[in-house]
C-alpha positions as CSV (number, residue, x, y, z in Angstrom):
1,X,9.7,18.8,-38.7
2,X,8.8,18.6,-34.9
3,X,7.9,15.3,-33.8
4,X,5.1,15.1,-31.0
5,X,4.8,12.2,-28.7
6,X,2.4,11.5,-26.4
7,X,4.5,9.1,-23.8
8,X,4.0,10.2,-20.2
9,X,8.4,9.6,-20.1
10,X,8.8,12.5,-22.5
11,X,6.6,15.1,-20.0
12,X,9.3,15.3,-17.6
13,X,12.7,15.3,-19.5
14,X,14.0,18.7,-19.5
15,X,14.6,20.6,-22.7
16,X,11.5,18.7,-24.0
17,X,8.5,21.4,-23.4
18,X,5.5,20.4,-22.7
19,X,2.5,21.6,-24.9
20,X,-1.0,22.5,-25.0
21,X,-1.4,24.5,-28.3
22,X,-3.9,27.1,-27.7
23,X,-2.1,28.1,-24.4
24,X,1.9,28.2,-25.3
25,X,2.7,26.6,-29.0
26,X,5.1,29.2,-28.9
27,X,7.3,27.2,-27.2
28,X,7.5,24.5,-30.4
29,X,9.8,26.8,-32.0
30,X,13.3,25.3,-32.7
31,X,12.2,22.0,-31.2
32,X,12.7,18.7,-32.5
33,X,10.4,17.1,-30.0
34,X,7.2,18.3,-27.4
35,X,5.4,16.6,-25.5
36,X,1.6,17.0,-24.5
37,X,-0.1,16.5,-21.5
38,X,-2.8,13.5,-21.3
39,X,-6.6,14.4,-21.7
40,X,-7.5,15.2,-18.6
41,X,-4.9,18.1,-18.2
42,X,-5.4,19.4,-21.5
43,X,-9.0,20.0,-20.8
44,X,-8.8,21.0,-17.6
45,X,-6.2,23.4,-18.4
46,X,-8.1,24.4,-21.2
47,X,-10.9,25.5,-18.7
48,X,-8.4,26.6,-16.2
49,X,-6.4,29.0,-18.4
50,X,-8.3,32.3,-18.5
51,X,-8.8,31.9,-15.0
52,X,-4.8,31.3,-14.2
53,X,-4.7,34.7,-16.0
54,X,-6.9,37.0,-13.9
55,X,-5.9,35.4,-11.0
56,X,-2.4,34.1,-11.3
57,X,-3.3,30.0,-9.9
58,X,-0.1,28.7,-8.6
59,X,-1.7,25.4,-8.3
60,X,-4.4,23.1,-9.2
61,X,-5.2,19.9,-8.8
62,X,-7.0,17.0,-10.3
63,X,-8.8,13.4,-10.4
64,X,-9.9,11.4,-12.9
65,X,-12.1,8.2,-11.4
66,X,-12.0,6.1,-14.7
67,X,-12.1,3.1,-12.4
68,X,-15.1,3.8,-10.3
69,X,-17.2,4.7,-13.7
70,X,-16.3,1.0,-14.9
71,X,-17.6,-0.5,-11.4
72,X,-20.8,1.4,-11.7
73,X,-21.1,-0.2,-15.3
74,X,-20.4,-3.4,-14.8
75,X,-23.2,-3.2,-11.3
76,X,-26.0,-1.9,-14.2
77,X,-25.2,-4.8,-15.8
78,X,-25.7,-7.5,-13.4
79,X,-28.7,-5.8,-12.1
80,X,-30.1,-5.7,-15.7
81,X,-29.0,-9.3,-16.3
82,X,-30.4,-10.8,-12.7
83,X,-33.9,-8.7,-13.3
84,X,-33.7,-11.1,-16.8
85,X,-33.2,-14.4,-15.2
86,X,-35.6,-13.6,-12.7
87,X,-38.5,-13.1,-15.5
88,X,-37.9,-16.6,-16.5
């Protein structure tokens, strides 16, 4: 039984591959243990992966702005709140 875990540690031990299913579960076989990437690589390579293909990418890069998306929340939300109190 192969045992997946999701850890960031486990992505860069060596003998432990690194798996996104649809592009290389072959590489499963005979292992105890994978590793997968976190969300935003497995999407992006999920996009990326015909592409790397036809073309041969060498590299890619990406950014994820989780934080910024909170901030713009939480502004909303004062502006919503402060348009409430000043109704009153």
């Amino acid at each position: 039984m192969t045992k997946r875990k999701t850890q960031s540690a486990f992505r860069y031990k060596e003998g432990i591959p690194l798996v996104v299913p649809e592009i290389n579960a072959e590489t499963t076989k005979g292992k105890k243990l994978i590793a997968n990437p976190n969300c935003t690589t497995a999407i992006g390579l999920m996009a990326v992966w015909p592409l790397h293909k036809l073309f041969g990418l060498k590299k890619m890069v990406m950014s994820v702005s989780y934080f910024n998306m909170n901030i713009l929340l939480i502004g909303r939300l004062f502006l919503f709140l402060a348009s409430q109190l000043d109704s009153i």
